[in-house]
N, C-alpha and C positions, 0 to 999 in steps of 0.2 A: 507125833502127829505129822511132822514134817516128812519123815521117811516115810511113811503109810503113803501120803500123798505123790511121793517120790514114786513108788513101788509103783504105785496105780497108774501115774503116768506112763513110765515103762512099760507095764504091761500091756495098755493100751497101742502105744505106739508101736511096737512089737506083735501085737495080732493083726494091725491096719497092712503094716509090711509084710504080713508073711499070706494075706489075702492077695489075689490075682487080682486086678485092674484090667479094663477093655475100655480105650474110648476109639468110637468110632469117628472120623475125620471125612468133611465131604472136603477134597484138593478140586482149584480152581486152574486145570492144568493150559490153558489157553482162553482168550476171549469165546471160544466157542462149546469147548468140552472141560466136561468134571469128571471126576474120578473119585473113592477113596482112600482112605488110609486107614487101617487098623493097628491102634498102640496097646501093646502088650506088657504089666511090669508086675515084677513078683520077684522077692526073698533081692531086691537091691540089682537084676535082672532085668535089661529093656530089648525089647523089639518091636521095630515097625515094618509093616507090610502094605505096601501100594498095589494097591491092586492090575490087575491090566485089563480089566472091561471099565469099557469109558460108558458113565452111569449117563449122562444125556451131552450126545452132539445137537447142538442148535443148526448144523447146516446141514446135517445128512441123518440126526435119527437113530445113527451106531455109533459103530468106531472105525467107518470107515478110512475115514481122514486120518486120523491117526494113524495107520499099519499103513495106508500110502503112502505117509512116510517112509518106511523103513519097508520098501518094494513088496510089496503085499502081507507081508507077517504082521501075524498077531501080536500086541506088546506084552513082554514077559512080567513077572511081579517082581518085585523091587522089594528086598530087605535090607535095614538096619538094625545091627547090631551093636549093643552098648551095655554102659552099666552105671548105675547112680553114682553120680560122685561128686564133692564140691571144688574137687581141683579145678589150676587156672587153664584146662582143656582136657578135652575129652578125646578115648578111642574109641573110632565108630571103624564097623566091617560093612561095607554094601556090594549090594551086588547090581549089577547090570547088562544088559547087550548092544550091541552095537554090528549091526549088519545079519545077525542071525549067531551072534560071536559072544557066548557068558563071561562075564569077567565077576569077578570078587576081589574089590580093592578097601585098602586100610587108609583110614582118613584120619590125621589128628586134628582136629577141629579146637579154636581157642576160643574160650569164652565170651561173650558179648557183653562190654561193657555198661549194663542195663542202667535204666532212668528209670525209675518207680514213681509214678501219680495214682493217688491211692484215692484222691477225690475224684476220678473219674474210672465209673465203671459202668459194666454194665454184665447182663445175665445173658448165658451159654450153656445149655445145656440144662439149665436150670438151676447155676452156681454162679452165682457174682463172681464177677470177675474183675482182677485193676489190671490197669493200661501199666505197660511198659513200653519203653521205644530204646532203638540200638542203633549198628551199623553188623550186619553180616557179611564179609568178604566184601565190601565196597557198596551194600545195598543196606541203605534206610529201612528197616521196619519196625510194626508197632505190635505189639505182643498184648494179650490181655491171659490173667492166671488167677487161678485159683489158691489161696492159702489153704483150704479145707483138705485139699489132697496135697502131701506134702512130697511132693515126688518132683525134686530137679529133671523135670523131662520135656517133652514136646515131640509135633511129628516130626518126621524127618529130621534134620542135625541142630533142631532147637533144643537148647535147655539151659540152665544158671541162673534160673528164677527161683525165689522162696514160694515156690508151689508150678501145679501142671500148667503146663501151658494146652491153651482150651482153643484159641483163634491167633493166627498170625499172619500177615500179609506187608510184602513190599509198600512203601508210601510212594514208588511212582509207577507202578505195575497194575495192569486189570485181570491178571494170572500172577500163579504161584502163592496163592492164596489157601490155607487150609482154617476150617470151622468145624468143632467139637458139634456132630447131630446127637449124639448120646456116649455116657459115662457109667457101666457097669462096675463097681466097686466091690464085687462077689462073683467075680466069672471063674465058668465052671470050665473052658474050654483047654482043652491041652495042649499046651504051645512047647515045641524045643527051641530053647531060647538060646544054644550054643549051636544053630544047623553047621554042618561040614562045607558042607556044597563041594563037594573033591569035583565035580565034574564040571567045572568052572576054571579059568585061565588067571591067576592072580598076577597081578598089575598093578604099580603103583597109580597114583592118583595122578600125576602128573603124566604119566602115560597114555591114561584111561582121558584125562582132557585132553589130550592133544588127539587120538583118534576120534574122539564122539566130536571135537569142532572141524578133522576133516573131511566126518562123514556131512555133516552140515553144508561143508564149503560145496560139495556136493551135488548138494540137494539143491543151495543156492544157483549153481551155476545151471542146472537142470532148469529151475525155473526161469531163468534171463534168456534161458535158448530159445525158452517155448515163448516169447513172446515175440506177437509180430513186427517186423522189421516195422520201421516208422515211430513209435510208441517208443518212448525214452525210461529208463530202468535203471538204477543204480542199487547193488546189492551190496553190500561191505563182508569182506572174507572176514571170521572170525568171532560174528555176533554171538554174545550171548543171549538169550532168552530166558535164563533162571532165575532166582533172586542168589545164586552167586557170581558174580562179575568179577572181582578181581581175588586171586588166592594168593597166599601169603608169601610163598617162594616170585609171584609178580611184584609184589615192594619190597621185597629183599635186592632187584635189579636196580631201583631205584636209589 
């Protein structure tokens, strides 16, 4: 009887994994603009894709604000690549640009030492979900996950929870926020979950930060110029904006 039961669970667990997963993600990528994120997972296989149309600007209506950043261009889509795993870090492949400039860099990402509160939850998507809280690269957040989908994942470089992660946000941020709007658990869509991207610059991470915080320093000194003389201004070189603030080769100086 035992083994029957044995067999069954198996075999269930094994049709749930070799089903495709879609959760759609609305990202809070500024106090002003949101975006998506689409996560992808199949046969132990993850990819995320950020989209680059900003779904509603509160000051302008598009995404204009956005690509004025980055001198008129439009913003590219942003993938991660991964793969389930319970090790103590994970490898992620992402892509991005900077100036009109693709890069594809390799992140080892180490796991977030999670807090589990299982009496406070709450519904996403239309899955209960329990609170978790961490420290990601020097930033506080709080994670809410599902047990029903048993997939160590999340958007972007979250995962090391006992089930998906559905909603995540910094605890002192009003951006960099992502919330599960829906969870297809039978999606038919065809995704390549190893893309090449050969037509991308590969870079290490450490690289890839030091150009995206000088294209910043930038943009900062751009905006201190245009303000009128009189009107007092202090911009600091180097801010971060993300919910990563410090990476791990920065406390290895210390």
């Amino acid at each position: 009887m035992k083994n029957t039961i044995l067999l069954i669970v198996l075999l269930v667990s094994s049709f749930a994994f070799s089903q495709q997963i879609h959760v759609r993600y609305l990202k809070v990528l500024s106090p002003f603009t949101t975006t998506q994120e689409d996560l992808y997972i199949k046969n132990n296989q993850v990819l995320s894709i950020q989209d680059s149309v900003i779904v509603q600007n509160k000051l302008t209506g598009d995404w204009t604000m956005a690509v004025n950043l980055d001198n008129g261009r439009k913003p590219s889509k942003e993938y991660f690549v991964s793969d389930l795993n319970n090790n103590t870090e994970k490898h992620f492949f992402f892509t991005s640009s900077i100036e009109g400039r693709e890069f594809f860099i390799y992140d080892k990402v180490p796991n977030i030492n999670w807090v589990i509160d299982e009496k406070q939850t709450k519904k996403i998507a239309g899955y209960t979900c329990y609170k978790a809280t961490g420290v990601f690269r020097g930033t506080n957040i709080t994670a809410y996950f599902n047990k029903d989908l048993p997939y160590s994942a999340g958007p972007f470089k979250f995962y090391g929870l006992p089930g998906l992660i559905l909603e995540i946000r910094p605890d002192n941020m009003d951006h960099e926020i992502w919330k599960a709007e829906s969870v297809d658990t039978d999606d038919q869509s065809k995704i390549v979950y190893k893309p090449q991207f050969l037509n991308k610059d590969k870079i290490s991470l450490k690289e890839y930060v030091a150009a995206k915080e000088e294209r910043m320093n930038k943009i900062f000194a751009k905006v201190t110029n245009s303000i009128p003389s009189g009107m007092k201004a202090q911009v600091k070189n180097n801010q971060r904006f993300t919910v990563e603030q410090k990476y791990e080769w920065e406390y290895e100086s210390y």
